[in-house]
MISE-714142 format. One record per residue (C-alpha): residue in three letters; x, z, y; residue number from 1. Coordinates in steps of 0.02 Angstrom, whole numbers. Layout:
residues N
ALA, X, Z, Y, NUM
...
***
This chain:
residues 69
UNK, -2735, 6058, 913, 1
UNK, -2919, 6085, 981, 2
UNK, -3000, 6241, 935, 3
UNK, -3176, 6292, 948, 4
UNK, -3270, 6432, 944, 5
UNK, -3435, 6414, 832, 6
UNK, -3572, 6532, 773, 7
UNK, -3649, 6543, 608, 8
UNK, -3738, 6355, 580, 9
UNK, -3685, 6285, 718, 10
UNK, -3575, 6106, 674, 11
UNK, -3430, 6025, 724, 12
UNK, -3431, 5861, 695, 13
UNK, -3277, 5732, 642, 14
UNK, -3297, 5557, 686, 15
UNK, -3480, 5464, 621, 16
UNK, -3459, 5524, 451, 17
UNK, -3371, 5695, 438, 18
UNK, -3487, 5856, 482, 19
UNK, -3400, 6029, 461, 20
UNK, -3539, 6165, 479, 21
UNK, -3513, 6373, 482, 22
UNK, -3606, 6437, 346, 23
UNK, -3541, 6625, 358, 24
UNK, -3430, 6733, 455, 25
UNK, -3360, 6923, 372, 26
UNK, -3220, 7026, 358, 27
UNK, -3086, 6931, 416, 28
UNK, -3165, 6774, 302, 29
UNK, -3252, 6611, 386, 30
UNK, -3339, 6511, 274, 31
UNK, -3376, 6316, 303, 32
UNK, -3471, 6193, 238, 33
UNK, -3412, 6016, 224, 34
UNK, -3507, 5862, 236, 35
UNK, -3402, 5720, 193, 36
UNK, -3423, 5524, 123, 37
UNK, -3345, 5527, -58, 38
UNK, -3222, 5388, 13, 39
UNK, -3140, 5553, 119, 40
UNK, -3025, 5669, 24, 41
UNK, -3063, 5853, 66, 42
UNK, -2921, 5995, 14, 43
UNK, -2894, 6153, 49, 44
UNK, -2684, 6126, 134, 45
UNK, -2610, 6262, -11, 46
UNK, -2680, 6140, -164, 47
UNK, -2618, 5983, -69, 48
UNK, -2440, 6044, -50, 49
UNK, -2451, 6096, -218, 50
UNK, -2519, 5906, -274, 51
UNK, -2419, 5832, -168, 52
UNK, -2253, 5938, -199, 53
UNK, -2219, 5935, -7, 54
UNK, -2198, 6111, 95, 55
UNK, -2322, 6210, 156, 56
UNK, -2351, 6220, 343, 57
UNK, -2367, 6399, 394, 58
UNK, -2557, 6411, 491, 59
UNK, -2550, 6451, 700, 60
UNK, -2550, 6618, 717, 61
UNK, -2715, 6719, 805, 62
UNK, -2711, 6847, 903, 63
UNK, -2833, 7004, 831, 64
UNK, -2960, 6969, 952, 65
UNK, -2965, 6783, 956, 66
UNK, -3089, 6668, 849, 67
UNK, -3034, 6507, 765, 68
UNK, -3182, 6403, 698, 69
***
Protein backbone atom coordinates (compact mmCIF):
# COMPACT_ATOMS: atom_id res chain seq x y z
CA UNK A 1 0.00 0.00 0.00
CA UNK A 2 1.50 3.55 -0.83
CA UNK A 3 0.29 6.32 1.18
CA UNK A 4 0.65 9.95 0.67
CA UNK A 5 0.30 12.82 2.40
CA UNK A 6 -1.63 15.68 0.40
CA UNK A 7 -2.93 19.16 1.21
CA UNK A 8 -6.12 20.68 0.27
CA UNK A 9 -6.03 20.73 -3.94
CA UNK A 10 -3.18 19.18 -4.33
CA UNK A 11 -3.72 15.68 -6.77
CA UNK A 12 -2.71 12.37 -6.90
CA UNK A 13 -2.83 11.02 -9.93
CA UNK A 14 -3.74 7.16 -11.15
CA UNK A 15 -2.37 6.05 -14.32
CA UNK A 16 -3.15 8.61 -17.71
CA UNK A 17 -6.69 8.74 -16.96
CA UNK A 18 -7.53 8.57 -13.22
CA UNK A 19 -6.95 12.02 -11.15
CA UNK A 20 -7.95 11.87 -7.38
CA UNK A 21 -7.79 15.54 -6.02
CA UNK A 22 -8.34 16.81 -2.06
CA UNK A 23 -11.06 19.04 -2.09
CA UNK A 24 -11.44 19.42 1.86
CA UNK A 25 -9.96 18.29 5.02
CA UNK A 26 -12.22 18.61 8.75
CA UNK A 27 -12.97 16.94 11.71
CA UNK A 28 -11.74 13.70 11.28
CA UNK A 29 -13.46 13.84 7.47
CA UNK A 30 -11.24 14.04 4.07
CA UNK A 31 -13.06 14.80 1.21
CA UNK A 32 -11.89 13.86 -2.50
CA UNK A 33 -12.72 14.56 -5.69
CA UNK A 34 -12.58 12.01 -8.42
CA UNK A 35 -11.80 12.45 -11.94
CA UNK A 36 -12.40 9.37 -13.77
CA UNK A 37 -13.23 8.12 -17.67
CA UNK A 38 -16.92 6.76 -17.53
CA UNK A 39 -15.30 3.34 -18.81
CA UNK A 40 -13.76 3.22 -14.84
CA UNK A 41 -16.12 2.11 -12.11
CA UNK A 42 -15.74 4.33 -8.98
CA UNK A 43 -17.34 2.92 -5.42
CA UNK A 44 -17.13 3.77 -2.24
CA UNK A 45 -15.67 -0.30 -0.74
CA UNK A 46 -19.00 -0.49 1.86
CA UNK A 47 -21.59 -0.22 -1.37
CA UNK A 48 -19.36 -2.68 -3.40
CA UNK A 49 -19.40 -5.40 -0.78
CA UNK A 50 -22.85 -4.76 -0.44
CA UNK A 51 -23.35 -5.08 -4.59
CA UNK A 52 -21.19 -7.54 -4.78
CA UNK A 53 -22.30 -9.67 -1.60
CA UNK A 54 -18.55 -10.32 -0.79
CA UNK A 55 -17.06 -9.25 2.87
CA UNK A 56 -15.95 -6.19 3.82
CA UNK A 57 -12.25 -5.59 4.32
CA UNK A 58 -11.71 -3.80 7.57
CA UNK A 59 -9.56 -0.27 6.52
CA UNK A 60 -5.55 -0.08 7.92
CA UNK A 61 -5.66 1.31 10.98
CA UNK A 62 -3.98 5.14 11.71
CA UNK A 63 -2.40 6.13 14.33
CA UNK A 64 -4.08 9.66 15.94
CA UNK A 65 -1.43 11.66 14.65
CA UNK A 66 -0.82 10.21 11.26
CA UNK A 67 -2.47 11.52 7.85
CA UNK A 68 -3.77 9.18 5.16
CA UNK A 69 -4.59 11.02 1.86
Amino acid sequence: MLVLTRKPLETIRIGEDVVIRVTRVGKGQVKLGIEAPATVRVMRVELACVEEKIPEVSPPLVGPRQEVA
